[in-house]
N, C-alpha and C positions, 0 to 999 in steps of 0.2 A: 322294310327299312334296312340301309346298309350295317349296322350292326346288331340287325338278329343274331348272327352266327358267332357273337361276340359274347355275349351273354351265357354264364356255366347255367350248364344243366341241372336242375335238383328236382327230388321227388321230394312232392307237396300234396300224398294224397291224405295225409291228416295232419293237420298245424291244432297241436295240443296249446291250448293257453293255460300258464302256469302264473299264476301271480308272484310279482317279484319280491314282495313284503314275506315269503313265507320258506325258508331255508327249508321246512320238512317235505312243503313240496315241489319245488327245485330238483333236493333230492332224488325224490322219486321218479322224477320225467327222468332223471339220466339215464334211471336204473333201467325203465322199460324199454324192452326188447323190441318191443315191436311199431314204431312211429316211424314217420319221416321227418317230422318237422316239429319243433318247440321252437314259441316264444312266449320268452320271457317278460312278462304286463309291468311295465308302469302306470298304465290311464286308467280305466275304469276299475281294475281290480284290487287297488289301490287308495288307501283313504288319502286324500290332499296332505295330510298330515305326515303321513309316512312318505310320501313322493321321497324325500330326499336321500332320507336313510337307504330307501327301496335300492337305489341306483350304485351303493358299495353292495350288497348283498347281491345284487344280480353281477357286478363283476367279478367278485368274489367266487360266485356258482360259475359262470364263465370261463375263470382260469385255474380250478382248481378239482370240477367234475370231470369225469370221464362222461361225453356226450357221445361214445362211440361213431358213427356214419352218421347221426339227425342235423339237421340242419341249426342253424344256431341263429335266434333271431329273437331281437327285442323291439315288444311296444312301444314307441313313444308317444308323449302326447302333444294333442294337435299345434299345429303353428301359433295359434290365438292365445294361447294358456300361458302362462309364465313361467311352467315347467319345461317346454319343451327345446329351449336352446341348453340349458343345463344339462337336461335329460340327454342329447348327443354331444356332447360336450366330457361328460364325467363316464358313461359308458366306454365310448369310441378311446380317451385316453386310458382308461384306465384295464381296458380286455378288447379291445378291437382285434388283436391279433388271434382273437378266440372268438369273435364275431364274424358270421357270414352275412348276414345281413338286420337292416335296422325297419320295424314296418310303424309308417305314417299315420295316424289316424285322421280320418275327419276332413281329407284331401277335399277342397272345393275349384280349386284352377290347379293349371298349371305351374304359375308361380311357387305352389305349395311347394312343390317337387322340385324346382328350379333353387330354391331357400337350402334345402337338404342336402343338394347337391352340394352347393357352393361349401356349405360347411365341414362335406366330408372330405373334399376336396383340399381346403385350406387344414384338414386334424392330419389327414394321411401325406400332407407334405412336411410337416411339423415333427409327426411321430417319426416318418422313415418308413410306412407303410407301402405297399404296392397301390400307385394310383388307382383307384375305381374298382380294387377290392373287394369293398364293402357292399353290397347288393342294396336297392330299397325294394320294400313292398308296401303297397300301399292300399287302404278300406275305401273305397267308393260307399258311403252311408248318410251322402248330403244330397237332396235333391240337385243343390248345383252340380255337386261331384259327378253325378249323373250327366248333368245335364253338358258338360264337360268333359265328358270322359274321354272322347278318342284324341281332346288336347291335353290330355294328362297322361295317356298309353303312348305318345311319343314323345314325351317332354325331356327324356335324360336317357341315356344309354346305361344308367344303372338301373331303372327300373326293372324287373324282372316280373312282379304277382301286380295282377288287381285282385281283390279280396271283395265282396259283395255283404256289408253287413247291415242283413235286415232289419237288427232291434233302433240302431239310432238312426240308420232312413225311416221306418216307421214314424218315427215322431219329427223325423224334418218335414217326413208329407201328412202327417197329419193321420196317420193310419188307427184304428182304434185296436188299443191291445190285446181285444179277446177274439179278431182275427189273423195272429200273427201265430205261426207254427202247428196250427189242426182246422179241425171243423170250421166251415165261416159261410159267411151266404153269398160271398162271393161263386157264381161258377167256374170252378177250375183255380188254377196255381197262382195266387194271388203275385208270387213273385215272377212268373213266366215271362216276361217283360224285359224287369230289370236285371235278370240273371242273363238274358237271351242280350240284350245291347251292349252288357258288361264281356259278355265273354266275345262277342264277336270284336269289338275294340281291341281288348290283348288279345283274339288271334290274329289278326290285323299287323298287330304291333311286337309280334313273335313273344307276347307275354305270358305267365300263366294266368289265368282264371280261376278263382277260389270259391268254394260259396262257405255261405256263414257261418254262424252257433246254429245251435238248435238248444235252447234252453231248458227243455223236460230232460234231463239225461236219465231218467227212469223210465222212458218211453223209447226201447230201441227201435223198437217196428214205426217205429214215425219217423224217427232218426233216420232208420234207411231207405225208407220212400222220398225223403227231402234230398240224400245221398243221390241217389238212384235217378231222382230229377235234373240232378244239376249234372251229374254223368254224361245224360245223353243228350245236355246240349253241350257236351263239349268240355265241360268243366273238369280241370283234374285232381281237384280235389277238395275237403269240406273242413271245417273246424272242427274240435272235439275241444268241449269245456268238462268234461270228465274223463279220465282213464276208461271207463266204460265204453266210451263211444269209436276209440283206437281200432278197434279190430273191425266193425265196422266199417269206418270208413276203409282202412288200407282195403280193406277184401273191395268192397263195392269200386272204388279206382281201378283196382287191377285188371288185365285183361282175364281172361278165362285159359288156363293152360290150353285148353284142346283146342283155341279159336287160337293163342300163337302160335302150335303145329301147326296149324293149319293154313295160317299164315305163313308161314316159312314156307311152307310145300306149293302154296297159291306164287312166291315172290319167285321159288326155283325155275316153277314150270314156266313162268314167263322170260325169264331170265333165258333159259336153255330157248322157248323157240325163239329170242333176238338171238341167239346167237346164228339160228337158222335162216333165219334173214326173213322172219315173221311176226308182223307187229301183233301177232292177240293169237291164242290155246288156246281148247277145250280141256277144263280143270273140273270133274265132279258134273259135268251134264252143264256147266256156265260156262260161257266166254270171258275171255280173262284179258284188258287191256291196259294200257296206260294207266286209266283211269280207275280199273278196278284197284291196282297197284298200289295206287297213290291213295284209295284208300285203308289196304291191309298194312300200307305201312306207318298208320299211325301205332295200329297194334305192334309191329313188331319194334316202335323208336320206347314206346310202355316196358314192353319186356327188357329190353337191352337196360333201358335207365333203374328197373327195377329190378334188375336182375334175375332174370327170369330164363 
């Protein structure tokens, strides 16, 4: 798409959900050292009751924490709700300039995203904001959302995440809940499928790929085999519904130091023979071409973003 290269870079290899009803743990997400991404819950974490209240306290955390380099993003909820035009409406006025971006829930078309758009379009002409500032990202968790999705990974040049959330696709398909997140009679990766058509859509659409919760946050070793899944189809990165599951995911994202030397010394030697006026080396006993390049340099685009 002509505005891949348009779209800021951010690391997303753990999107901490912090519910926005609760100033203590607000708090605490600023404080931790070690995430890339918090956002701030309105929809599920949230009792209906509190919605409204939620949306001064989440401003408030907004422009008044130190969120050092994490990304800055709030939940909204979905189109259908009667919270969700106020929900971007009372955030975006009131700390948009401390907002990086806003995520969607419950996306089922494109129009969802097209609705979003227009509104942050008509807040950031109003506020004095820099047009198209505001990033969205957006939960794939509806069988339609699914069934839509690579018209919803090019619907707006703000889109940046599609996010894969298992617990409320579960019950759009009808899934029974004692095979969601371990043991099940299903053979193999119950979600292999929908993680695999979501993530090749945003690579498609120069977007990132996220996958879900993982709900046991006292089961880390599950926790990083669900990580560790969505990894190597590409995914770069997973949710964390507890501070516990942080370190996790950042390590599992990350490339392996000895595998970006190694990457560097693979991108040199190829580099030096073009300059010899040879298209492919011998690098370590392999031959080393275009093609291998163009794979070590996803490792090395991981390092640079993560600083590495």
């Amino acid at each position: 798409m002509a505005h891949h290269n348009k779209r800021p870079k951010r690391a997303r290899r753990c999107q901490l959900s912090v519910p926005g009803s609760s100033e203590k743990m607000m708090v605490k997400a600023a404080g931790l050292p070690d995430v890339d991404h918090v956002f701030l819950d309105l929809e599920d974490a949230v009792a209906p009751s509190a919605k409204p209240g939620a949306r001064g306290m989440i401003a408030d955390a907004l422009n008044n924490l130190n969120w050092g380099k994490k990304v800055r993003c709030v939940r909204v909820n979905d189109c259908t709700t009667e919270w969700c035009h106020d929900d971007i409406i009372e955030v975006v006025t009131r700390a948009g300039r401390n907002l990086d971006t806003i995520m969607l829930t419950k996306a089922k078309s494109a129009h969802d995203l097209t609705f979003m758009d227009t509104m942050l379009n008509q807040l950031e002409k109003k506020l004095g904001l820099v047009e198209g500032r505001i990033g969205i990202e957006v939960l794939i968790e509806e069988v339609e959302g699914m069934m839509n999705v690579e018209e919803i990974a090019k619907s707006t040049p703000r889109l940046e995440c599609l996010i894969f959330g298992m617990g409320d696709y579960s019950a759009s398909q009808g899934i029974d809940v004692r095979h969601i997140g371990g043991d099940s009679a299903y053979p193999g990766d119950i979600w292999h499928y929908t993680r695999y058509k979501m993530t090749i859509a945003a690579r498609a659409n120069g977007l990132d790929p996220v996958d879900g919760p993982f709900a046991n946050f006292k089961n880390p070793d599950a926790y990083r085999r669900e990580a560790e899944r969505a990894s190597i189809l590409g995914m770069v990165g997973k949710w964390a519904i507890h501070p516990s599951q942080c370190e996790i995911a950042q390590a599992v994202f990350s490339p392996d130091p000895k595998e970006v030397l190694r990457a560097r010394a693979m991108a040199k030697a190829y580099d030096e023979a073009l300059a010899r006026g040879e298209g492919a080396v011998t690098y370590e006993g392999m031959m080393i071409d275009a093609a291998s390049v163009r794979i070590v340099q996803n490792t090395l685009d991981k390092a640079d973003l993560y600083g590495m």
